[in-house]
C-alpha positions as a printed Julia matrix, in Angstrom:
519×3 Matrix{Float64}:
  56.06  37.99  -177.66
  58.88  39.15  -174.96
  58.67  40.77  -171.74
  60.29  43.5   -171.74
  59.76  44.31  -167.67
  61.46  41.66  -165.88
  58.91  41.84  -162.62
  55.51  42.01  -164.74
  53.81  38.29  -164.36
  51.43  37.78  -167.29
  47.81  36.57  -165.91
  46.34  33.85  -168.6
  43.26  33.51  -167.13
  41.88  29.7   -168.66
  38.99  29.48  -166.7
  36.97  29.22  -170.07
  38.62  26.06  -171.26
  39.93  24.67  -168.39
  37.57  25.81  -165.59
  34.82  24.53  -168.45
  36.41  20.91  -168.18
  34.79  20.67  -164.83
  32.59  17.9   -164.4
  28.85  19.78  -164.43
  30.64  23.48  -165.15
  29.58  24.01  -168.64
  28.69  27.44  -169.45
  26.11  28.8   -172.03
  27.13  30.51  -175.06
  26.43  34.05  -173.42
  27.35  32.85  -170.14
  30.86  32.61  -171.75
  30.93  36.05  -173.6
  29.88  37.71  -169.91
  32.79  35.78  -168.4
  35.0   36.39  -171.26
  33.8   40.78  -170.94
  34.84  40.57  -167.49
  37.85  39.34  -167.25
  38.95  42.12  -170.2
  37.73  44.5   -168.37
  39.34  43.4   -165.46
  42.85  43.54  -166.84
  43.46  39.87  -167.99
  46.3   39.72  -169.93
  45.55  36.41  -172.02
  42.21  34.93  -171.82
  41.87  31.27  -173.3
  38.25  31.32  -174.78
  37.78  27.52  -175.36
  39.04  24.42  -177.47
  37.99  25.19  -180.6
  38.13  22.01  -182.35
  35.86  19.96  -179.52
  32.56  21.19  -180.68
  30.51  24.06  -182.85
  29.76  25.85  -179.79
  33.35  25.91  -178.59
  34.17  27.3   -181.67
  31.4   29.94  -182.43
  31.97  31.43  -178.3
  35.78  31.52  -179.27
  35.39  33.76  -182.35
  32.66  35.74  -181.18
  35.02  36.89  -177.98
  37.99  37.07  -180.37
  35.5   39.43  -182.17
  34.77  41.34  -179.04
  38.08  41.62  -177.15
  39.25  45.34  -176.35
  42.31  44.59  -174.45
  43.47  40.73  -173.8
  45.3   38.48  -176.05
  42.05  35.79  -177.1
  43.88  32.07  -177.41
  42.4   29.18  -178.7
  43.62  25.58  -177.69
  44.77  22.93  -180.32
  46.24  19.48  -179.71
  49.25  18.85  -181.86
  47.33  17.86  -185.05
  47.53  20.73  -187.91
  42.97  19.83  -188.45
  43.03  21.35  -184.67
  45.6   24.07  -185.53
  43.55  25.7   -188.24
  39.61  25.18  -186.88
  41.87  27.06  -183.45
  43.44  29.82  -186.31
  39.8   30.45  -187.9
  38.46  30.68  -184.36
  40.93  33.71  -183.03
  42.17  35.31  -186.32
  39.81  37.81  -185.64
  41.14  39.3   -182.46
  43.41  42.1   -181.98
  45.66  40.61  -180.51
  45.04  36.22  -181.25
  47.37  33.32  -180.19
  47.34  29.44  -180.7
  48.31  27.23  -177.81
  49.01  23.71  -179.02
  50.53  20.89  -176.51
  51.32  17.35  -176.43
  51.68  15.39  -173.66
  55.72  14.41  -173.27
  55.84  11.83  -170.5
  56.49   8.26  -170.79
  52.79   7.51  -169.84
  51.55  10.03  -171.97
  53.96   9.11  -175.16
  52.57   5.74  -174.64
  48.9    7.06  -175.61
  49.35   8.08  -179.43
  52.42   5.15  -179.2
  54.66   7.69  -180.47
  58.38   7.13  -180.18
  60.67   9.96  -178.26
  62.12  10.84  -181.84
  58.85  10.56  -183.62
  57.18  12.98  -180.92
  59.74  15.34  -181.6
  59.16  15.48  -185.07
  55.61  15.81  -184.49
  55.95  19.18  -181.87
  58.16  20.2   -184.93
  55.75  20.17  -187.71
  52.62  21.73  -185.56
  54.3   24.52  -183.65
  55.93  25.41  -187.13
  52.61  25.37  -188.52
  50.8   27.45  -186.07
  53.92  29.93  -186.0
  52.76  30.59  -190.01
  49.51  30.97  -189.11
  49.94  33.33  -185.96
  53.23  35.43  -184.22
  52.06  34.04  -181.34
  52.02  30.69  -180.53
  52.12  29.07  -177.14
  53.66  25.61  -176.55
  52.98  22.93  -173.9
  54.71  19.84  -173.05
  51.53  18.18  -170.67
  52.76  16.19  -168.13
  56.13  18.04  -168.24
  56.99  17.68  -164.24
  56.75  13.87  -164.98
  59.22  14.25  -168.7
  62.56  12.97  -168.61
  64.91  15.77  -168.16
  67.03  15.28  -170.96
  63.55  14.74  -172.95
  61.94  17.8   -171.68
  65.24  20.02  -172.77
  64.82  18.71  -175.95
  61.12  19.37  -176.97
  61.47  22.84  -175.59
  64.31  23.66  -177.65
  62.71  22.18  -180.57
  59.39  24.51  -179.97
  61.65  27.37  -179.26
  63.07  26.87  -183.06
  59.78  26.4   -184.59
  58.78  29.31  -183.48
  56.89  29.39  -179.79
  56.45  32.51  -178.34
  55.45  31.27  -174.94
  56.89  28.19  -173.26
  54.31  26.81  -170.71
  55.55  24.07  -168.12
  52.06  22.05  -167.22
  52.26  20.29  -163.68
  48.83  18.3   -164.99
  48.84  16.08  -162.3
  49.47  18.65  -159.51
  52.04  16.25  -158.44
  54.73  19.05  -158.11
  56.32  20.41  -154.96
  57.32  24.42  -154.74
  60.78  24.29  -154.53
  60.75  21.26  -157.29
  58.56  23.92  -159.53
  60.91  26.87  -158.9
  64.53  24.84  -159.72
  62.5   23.38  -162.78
  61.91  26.32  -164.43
  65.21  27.83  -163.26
  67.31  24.83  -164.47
  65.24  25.51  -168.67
  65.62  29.17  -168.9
  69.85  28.07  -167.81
  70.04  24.69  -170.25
  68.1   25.55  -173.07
  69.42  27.14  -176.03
  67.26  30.04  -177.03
  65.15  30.59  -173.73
  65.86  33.9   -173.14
  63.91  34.75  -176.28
  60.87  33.64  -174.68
  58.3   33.5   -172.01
  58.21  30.72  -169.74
  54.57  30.37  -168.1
  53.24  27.84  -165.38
  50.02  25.95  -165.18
  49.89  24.21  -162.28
  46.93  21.71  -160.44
  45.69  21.32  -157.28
  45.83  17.82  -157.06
  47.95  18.39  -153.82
  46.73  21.74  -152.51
  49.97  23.23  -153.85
  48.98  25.04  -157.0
  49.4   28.27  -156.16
  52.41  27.8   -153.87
  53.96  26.08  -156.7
  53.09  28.79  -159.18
  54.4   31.66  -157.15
  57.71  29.43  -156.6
  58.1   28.7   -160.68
  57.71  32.79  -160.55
  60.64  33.02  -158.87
  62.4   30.38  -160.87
  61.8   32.51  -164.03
  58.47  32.2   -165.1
  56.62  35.25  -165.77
  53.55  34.27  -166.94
  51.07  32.1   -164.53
  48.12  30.22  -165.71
  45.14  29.97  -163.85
  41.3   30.32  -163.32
  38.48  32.03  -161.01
  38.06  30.33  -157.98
  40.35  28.05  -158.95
  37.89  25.85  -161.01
  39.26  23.36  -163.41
  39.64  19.73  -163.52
  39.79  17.4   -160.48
  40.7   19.29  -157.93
  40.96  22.62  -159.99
  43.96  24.78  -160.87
  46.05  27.75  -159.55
  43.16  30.16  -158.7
  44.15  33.91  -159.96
  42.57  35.59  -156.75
  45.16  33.84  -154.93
  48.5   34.38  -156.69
  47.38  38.24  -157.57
  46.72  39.25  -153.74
  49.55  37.21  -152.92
  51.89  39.29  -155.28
  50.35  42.53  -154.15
  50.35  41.69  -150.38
  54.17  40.32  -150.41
  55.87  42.45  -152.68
  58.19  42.79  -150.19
  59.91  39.3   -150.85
  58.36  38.82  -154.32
  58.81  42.12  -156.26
  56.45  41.71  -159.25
  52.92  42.8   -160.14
  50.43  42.42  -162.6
  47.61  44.54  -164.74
  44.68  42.91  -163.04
  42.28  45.21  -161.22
  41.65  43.44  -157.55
  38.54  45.53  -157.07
  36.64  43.65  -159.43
  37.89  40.48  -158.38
  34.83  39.23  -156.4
  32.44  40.81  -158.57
  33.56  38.38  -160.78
  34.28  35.45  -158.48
  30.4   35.34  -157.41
  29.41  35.32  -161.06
  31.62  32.72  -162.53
  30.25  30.76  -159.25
  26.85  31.29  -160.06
  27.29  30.55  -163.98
  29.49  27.14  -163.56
  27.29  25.91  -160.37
  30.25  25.83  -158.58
  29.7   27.47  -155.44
  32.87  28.81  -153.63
  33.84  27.39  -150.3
  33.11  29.67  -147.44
  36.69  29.28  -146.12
  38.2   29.9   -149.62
  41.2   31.81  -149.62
  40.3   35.64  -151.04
  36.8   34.74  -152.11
  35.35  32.57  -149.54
  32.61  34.07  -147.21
  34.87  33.84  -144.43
  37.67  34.84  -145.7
  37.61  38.56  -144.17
  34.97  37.49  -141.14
  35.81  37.41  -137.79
  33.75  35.32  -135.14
  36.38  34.76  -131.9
  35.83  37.33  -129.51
  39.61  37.97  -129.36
  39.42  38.38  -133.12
  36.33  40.8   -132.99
  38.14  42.73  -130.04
  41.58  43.21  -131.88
  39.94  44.26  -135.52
  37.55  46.69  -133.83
  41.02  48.32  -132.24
  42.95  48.0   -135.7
  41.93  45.92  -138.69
  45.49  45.28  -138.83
  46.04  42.74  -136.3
  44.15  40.17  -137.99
  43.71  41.07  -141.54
  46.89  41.26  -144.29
  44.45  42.73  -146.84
  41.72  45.21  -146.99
  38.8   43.75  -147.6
  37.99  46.94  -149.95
  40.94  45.92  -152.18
  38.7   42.91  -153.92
  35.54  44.8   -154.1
  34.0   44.11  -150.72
  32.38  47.32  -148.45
  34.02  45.69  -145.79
  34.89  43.28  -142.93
  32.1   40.96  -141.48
  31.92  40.37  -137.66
  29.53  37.61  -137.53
  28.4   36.8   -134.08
  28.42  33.71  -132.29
  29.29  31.61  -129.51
  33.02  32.57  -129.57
  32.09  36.22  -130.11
  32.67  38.43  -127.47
  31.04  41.52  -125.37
  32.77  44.48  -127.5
  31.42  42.88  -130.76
  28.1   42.68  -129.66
  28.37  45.93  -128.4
  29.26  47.26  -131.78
  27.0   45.3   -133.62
  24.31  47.15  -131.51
  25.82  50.53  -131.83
  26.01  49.69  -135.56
  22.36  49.06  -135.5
  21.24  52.44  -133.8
  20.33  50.67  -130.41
  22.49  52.77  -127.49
  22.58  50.32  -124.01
  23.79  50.62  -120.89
  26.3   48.38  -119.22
  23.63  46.36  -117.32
  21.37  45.57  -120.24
  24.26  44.9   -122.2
  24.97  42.71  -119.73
  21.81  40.86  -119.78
  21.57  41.16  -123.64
  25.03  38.89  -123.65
  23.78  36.65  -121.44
  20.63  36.11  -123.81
  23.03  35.95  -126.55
  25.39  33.61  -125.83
  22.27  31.14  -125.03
  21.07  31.7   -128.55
  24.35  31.23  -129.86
  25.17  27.52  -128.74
  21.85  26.97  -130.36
  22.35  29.21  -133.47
  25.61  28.55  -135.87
  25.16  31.77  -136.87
  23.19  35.46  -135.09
  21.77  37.77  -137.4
  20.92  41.16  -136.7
  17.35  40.46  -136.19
  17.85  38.27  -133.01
  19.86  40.58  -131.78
  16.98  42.94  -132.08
  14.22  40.13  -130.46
  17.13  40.1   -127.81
  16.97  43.77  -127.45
  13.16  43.52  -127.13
  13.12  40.39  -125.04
  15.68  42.86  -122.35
  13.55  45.55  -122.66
  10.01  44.85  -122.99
   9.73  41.14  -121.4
   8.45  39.6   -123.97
   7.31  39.76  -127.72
   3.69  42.41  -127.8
   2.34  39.62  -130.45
   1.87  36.11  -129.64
   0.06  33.03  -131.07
  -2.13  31.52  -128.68
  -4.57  29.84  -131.18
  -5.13  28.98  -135.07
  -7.81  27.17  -136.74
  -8.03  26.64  -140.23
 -10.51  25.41  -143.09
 -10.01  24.78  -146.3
 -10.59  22.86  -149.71
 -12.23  23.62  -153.43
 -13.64  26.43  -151.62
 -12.47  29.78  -149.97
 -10.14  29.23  -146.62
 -11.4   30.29  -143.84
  -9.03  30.92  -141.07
 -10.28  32.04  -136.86
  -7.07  33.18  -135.3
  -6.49  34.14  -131.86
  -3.7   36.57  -130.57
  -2.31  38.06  -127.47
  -1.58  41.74  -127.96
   0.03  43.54  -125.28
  -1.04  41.18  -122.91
  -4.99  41.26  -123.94
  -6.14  38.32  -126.41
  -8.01  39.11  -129.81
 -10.16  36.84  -132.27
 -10.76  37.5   -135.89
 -12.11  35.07  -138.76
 -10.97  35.82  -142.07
 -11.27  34.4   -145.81
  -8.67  34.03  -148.37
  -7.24  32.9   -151.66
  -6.0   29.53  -149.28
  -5.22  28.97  -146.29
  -1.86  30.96  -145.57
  -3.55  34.27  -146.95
  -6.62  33.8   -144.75
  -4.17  33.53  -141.73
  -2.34  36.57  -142.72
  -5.36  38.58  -143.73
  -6.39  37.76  -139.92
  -3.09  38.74  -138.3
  -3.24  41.83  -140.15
  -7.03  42.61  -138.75
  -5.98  42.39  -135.18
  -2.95  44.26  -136.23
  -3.03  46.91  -138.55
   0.13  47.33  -140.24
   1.88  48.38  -143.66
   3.92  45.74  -144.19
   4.75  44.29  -147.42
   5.56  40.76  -148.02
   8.58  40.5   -150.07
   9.16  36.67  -149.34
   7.31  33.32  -148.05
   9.18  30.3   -148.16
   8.71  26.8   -146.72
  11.32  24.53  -146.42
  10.79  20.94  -145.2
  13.14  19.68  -142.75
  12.44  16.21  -142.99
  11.29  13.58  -145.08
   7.85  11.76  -144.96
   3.86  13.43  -144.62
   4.96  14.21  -140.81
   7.85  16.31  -141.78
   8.61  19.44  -139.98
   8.1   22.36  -142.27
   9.96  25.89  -141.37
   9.19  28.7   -142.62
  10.49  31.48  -143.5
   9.47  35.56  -144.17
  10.64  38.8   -144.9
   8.83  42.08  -144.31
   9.44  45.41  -145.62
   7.95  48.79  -143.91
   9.02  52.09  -144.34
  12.66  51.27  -145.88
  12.84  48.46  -142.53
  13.42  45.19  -143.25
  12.63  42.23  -140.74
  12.69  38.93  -141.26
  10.59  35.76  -138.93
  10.85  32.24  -138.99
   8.86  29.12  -137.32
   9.19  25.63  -137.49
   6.13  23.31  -136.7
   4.33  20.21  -138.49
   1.52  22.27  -139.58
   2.7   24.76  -142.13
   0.06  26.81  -141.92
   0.8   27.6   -138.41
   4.43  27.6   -139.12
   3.6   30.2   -141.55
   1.7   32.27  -138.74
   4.26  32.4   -135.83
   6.88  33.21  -138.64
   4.96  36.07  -139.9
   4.02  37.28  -136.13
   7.78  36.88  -135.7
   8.72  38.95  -138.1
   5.85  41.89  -137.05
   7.5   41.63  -133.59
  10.78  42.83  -135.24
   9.36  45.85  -136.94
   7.85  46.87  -133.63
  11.28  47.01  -131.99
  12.56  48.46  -135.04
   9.73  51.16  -135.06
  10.4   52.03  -131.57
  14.68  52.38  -132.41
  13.72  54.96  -134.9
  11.23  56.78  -133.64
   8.0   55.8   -135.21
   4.81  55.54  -133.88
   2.5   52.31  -134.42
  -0.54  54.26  -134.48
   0.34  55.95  -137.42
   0.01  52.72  -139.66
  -3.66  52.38  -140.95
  -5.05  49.06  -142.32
  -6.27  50.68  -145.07
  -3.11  51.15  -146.28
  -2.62  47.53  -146.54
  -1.79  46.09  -149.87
């Protein structure tokens, strides 16, 4: 397998057999085939479906995506043993377009492990890549631990593989020990000293051991490599490997100094990201580069006031271009007046400078309180500016309960005025709500109650959160308190304040909601 366009960097995507190896990552059998669908679909060039040879289920989710590839080349991996070889042959045979990637490691430490002599290693890389090139036309080749070889050594083996029959030459930093410019000269020095390596594709895996994966991958690009391998979110062992968001984006975004591109559709990239993070466990850092929650949100009030002007001055991508609707302006305490502002106008609330003024104030209170403001204290804010105070408050709950109904007597201030009502329910939460909902008539469904204790111990705090639903609004109320029943009251009363404000931003009247409607 050549390349026949110089500047088009093969993607082999690993993050099935590599990504796997992560301690806790394993994936179910049709975990893998998703994984496997979507990263075809997405344009993968190579996609390395497992290690056929380490267990039954490796093998069976390596032929059954071999079976189901449309596009990508489906490789197998095989330690230099010909028993690994030909389970990794049965395993891909069936793919349109199969390969067999067989390595040994060629350092001094890792020579020492099999206690193979230099000569009698070479003999060995002889016999298996030969065998696998019979098998397959195209057969991959690594040297593990090659940024710790000998030179001389490494020259050698390569040229030995080459002869055999290797396809694709892969240069493994496994111990992520590798700087960029040592990564770049490395490859550039093989493709100039070996006999026969212009025949081939030289391709770069590269760990993180260091934080320089991808720096060091994009640097053995430019040395010669054209084929990179790496995984989703970078997953992999230790400290994980290149991650293929990263050297993708960073191809596309600085074509200018690194002219080469690849087949790999960015809009789908965090589509994908979010699943593999949801099917390995491994959830991706918020400030991870491409993918990360952060990664196109803007909190500093300078920042906020500069992308509202022109996205431009403080984003390199679009955040459209890896399948995001958009940039995020969070707000918090570094946010500033014209984010808040927009956030409002975003929301359908229209102040004038004065309240604004007072709404900031407000908000900047909440904020060295809050890490983070959602949209619905921004709306209490609103409300709070505006009306005074909330129309529904809590001034007193009592509650009984056992192998019997609960029985719940509530009293609430309502515009001012206080109200009592005793009802029953299936415990004692539903009598409180059934109560709330009898001095307040409302629509509301209840699309989620949870409590969350926030310390340990029979005393612990419990808060608690809800989310209500009315009329295509969404509002959401939380309370913290030792009693989780009343938690569970000012956090539902919290969120009916909400729709109230919301009701009055768009127009609709509260006396049109009947209790009978209730459900």
């Amino acid at each position: 397998m050549t390349n026949t366009d110089n500047n088009r960097v093969v993607i082999f995507d690993t993050t099935l057999r590599d990504g796997e190896q992560s301690p806790g990552a394993t994936m179910t059998h049709d975990e893998k085939l998703e994984i496997a669908e979507l990263l075809d679909d997405m344009g993968v060039d190579i996609i390395e479906a497992g290690f056929p040879i380490a267990s039954e289920g490796d093998f069976r989710a390596v032929s059954e995506i071999a079976q189901r590839s449309k596009d990508a080349v489906i490789c197998g991996l095989a330690r230099a043993q010909l028993p690994d070889i030909d389970r990794c042959w049965d395993a891909v045979k069936q793919a349109r377009q199969p390969r067999i990637h067989t390595f040994i490691g060629t350092s001094p430490l890792h020579r020492a492990i099999p206690n193979l002599t230099m000569d009698e290693m070479a003999e060995r890389i002889e016999q298996t890549v030969s065998h696998a090139r019979n098998l397959c036309d195209n057969v991959q080749w690594s040297p593990m631990d090659a940024t710790r070889t000998e030179w001389d050594y490494l020259c050698r083996v390569v040229e030995i593989a080459i002869k055999a029959g290797a396809t694709t030459i892969n240069i493994p930093d496994t111990v992520g020990y590798t700087a960029p410019v040592e990564s770049a000269d490395l490859i550039r020095r093989l493709i100039a000293t070996v006999p026969g390596a212009a025949d081939v594709i030289f391709a770069t895996h590269c760990h993180n051991d260091l934080g320089m994966a991808t720096a060091n991958a994009l640097a053995a690009v430019e040395g010669g490599a054209r084929q990179i391998e790496c995984t989703i979110n970078g997953l992999g062992e230790r400290a994980g490997n290149t991650a293929l968001e990263e050297v993708v984006m960073a191809l596309k975004v600085r074509n200018d100094i690194m002219p080469f591109h690849t087949g790999v559709d960015t809009k789908k990239i965090m589509h994908i990201s979010r699943r593999v993070a949801t099917v390995s466990g491994f959830p991706v850092q918020f400030n991870k580069a491409i993918v990360g929650k952060n990664a196109f949100a803007h909190e500093s009030g300078i920042h906020q006031d500069g992308m509202l002007k022109n996205a431009e001055t403080f984003e390199i991508m679009r955040p459209e271009d890896v399948g995001l609707s958009g940039t995020s302006l969070p707000l918090g305490k570094h946010s500033g007046r014209a984010a808040l502002r927009a956030k409002l106008k975003d929301m359908g609330v229209d102040v004038g400078d004065n309240q604004l003024k007072d709404i900031f104030v407000r908000f900047k209170d909440l904020a060295d309180r809050k890490k983070e403001v959602f949209d619905d204290d921004i709306l209490a804010l609103v409300s709070a500016s505006s009306e005074g105070s909330d129309a529904l408050q809590l001034v007193n709950l009592h509650v009984t309960c056992g192998t019997g109904p609960a029985e719940a007597t509530l009293e609430m201030e309502i515009d001012g005025k206080e109200h009592s009502a005793t009802c029953d329910g299936d415990g004692p939460v539903d009598a409180t709500f059934k109560a709330v909902r009898l001095l307040h008539p409302n629509k509301a469904r209840l699309q989620l109650y949870q409590v969350h204790a926030v310390t340990e111990g029979t005393d612990a705090q419990a808060t608690v959160s809800v989310r209500l639903e009315e009329d295509g609004m969404i509002a959401t109320g939380q309370s913290a308190d030792t009693d989780t029943v009343v938690a569970s009251a000012k956090a539902y009363i919290h969120a009916l304040n909400r729709l109230i404000v919301r009701r009055g931003k768009t127009g609709k009247d509260v006396k049109e909601i009947s209790y009978r409607d209730v459900t």
